[in-house]
C-alpha positions, 0 to 999 in steps of 0.5 A: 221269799219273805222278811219274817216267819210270822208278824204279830201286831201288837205287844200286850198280852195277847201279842206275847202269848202269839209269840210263845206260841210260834216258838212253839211251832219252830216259827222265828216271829216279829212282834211290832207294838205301838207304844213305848213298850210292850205292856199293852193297855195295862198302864192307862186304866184306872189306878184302882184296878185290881184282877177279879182272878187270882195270880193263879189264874193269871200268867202267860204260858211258860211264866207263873205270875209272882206273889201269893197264888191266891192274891189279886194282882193290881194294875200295876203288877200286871204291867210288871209282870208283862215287862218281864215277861217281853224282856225273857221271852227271847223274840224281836219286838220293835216298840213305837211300830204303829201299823196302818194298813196289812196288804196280801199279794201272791200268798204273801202278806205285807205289813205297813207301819208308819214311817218304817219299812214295810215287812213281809210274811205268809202268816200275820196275828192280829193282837192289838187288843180287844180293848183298845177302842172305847165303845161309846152307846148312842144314848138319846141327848148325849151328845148335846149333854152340857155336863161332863161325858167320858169313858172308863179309859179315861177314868184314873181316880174319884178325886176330880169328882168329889162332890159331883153328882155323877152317873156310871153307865154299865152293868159290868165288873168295871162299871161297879167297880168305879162307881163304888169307888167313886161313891165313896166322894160323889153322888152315884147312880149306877145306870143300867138296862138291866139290874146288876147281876151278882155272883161270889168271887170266892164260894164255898171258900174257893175263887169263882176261877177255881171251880171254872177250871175245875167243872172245865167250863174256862177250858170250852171252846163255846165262845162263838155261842156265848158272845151275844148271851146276856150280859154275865154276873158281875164278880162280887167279894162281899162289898159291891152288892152291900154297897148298892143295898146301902145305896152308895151307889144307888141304881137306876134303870137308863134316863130316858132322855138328857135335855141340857145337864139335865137327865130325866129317869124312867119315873119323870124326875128330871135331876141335873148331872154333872158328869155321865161316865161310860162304862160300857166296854171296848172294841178291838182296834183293827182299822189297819185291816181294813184295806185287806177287807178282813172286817165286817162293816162295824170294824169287828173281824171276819173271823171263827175262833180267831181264824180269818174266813177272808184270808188264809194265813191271817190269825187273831188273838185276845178278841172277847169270845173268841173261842172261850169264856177267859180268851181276852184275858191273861189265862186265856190267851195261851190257850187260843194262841196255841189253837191258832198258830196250829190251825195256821201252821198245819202239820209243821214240826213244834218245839218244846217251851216248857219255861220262860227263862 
């Protein structure tokens, strides 16, 4: 006999969409989040952010996102929307639950987190994030850079940066989006292995989401296959790629070495830097299961579309590629939980959720 139906770890996007989707299933689950509340990581990026996808294409299932459907929801309507959607979805959700270690025993698995009572279930979903550990690159010199090196999670506003002269390392949608912005107060370089690729947020009128949805390529559960693709284009309203033309930031090919607050670029000009900004993406934060020995030895999942192929009964959610183009984000997470609280549960009777109150 165990404590729960289902234990879902972690309360963002990822975690609430699992936890709709087990009601669905007629499942009672429990959802224990590290903070404060559940909102995930929305509240500690960068003040500017803004969604590349209208609020359209932007809500959990069983709540549309509020506001003009074809307006770009900021960081902070994001956190609301999540705020309300927690507070109505009518399921247990236990804040400052930090778990350190999943364990399985006769079919069962038991889930520790600091300081509380360890929780028993026959299904456990990992959701605490694919973008929750800042990836850092091993860049030749970097750790001997004298200047100042940090991550895009760390990245709030230009204001510290003003008159600096700065590099962003990247080639995505975050990495051109801080360094316009930081162009506008500092001189950029946007460092990359490779030019920036651009595509139209909006052609022939429509956002690029549209049509997505429209010729079913969001939909397609080809996200194993895509994972290792080139990097994709970067999502462009009309200012990103004038911005570079006009060289506010300029673009670079990656330094090829840092000696001091030195860098030195591919062509043999050495220029002194003042701050290196990593803009090179995430990780998923699943070191509490690594005692399951659920984890490759790089700390990514040993998973096939968000099912465990170590352990039966374990589930992930919100991982990037994870079985489509859009399943680490707010219109993809529905969907993937949907699949793996199914493919989990068998043939157990649903029930009907048409709506969050």
């Amino acid at each position: 006999m165990t404590d729960h139906d289902v234990i879902i770890v972690g309360g963002g996007q990822a975690g609430l969409a699992a936890a709709y989707a087990a009601r669905e299933r007629g499942l009672t689950p429990v959802i224990l989040e590290a903070g404060a509340e559940p909102v995930g990581s929305w509240p500690r990026y960068y003040d500017s952010l803004t969604l590349f996808s209208p609020a359209r294409y932007s809500g959990l299932p069983g709540l549309t996102f509020p506001g003009d459907p074809e307006h770009y929801p900021h960081r902070d309507e994001v956190v609301d929307y999540l705020r309300r959607y927690a507070g109505r979805l009518g399921t247990e959700i236990r804040t400052d639950h930090r778990v350190d270690a999943v364990t399985r025993d006769n079919g069962a698995f038991t889930v520790h987190a600091a300081g509380e009572t360890a929780l028993t279930a026959p299904f456990v979903i990992a959701a605490s994030g694919g973008f929750s550990r800042p990836y850092r690159p091993a860049l030749s010199g970097l750790d001997t850079f004298t200047g100042h090196v940090l991550h895009s999670g760390e990245y709030r506003n230009p204001a510290p940066f003003a008159g600096q002269r700065v590099i962003v390392v990247g080639a995505g949608n975050s990495a051109v989006q801080i360094a316009t912005e930081l162009a506008g107060h500092a001189h950029v370089t946007l460092a990359n292995r490779a030019p920036v690729k651009f595509a139209p947020q909006r052609p022939f009128g429509k956002d690029v989401h549209f049509w997505s949805v429209a010729v079913g390529f969001d939909h397609l559960p080809i996200g194993h296959l895509l994972k290792n693709a080139p990097t994709t284009a970067v999502n462009d309203p009309g200012s990103y790629k004038a911005a570079i033309h006009k060289g506010k930031p300029d673009q670079r090919r990656m330094f090829t070495t840092i000696d001091g607050d030195t860098v030195q670029w591919p062509d043999g000009t050495r220029e002194r830097v003042d701050t290196i900004l990593l803009a090179t993406g995430f990780r998923p934060e699943l070191s509490y299961l690594d005692t399951l020995g659920a984890l490759a030895s790089d700390g990514r999942p040993r998973q096939d579309r968000g099912l465990s192929t170590t352990h039966p009964g374990l589930g992930y959610i919100g991982l990037e590629w994870q079985r489509s183009f859009a399943s680490a984000t707010l219109r993809g997470v529905g969907r993937d939980a949907r699949y793996v609280l199914r493919k989990l549960t068998g043939t157990r009777a649903g029930v009907s959720r048409d709506a969050i109150p």
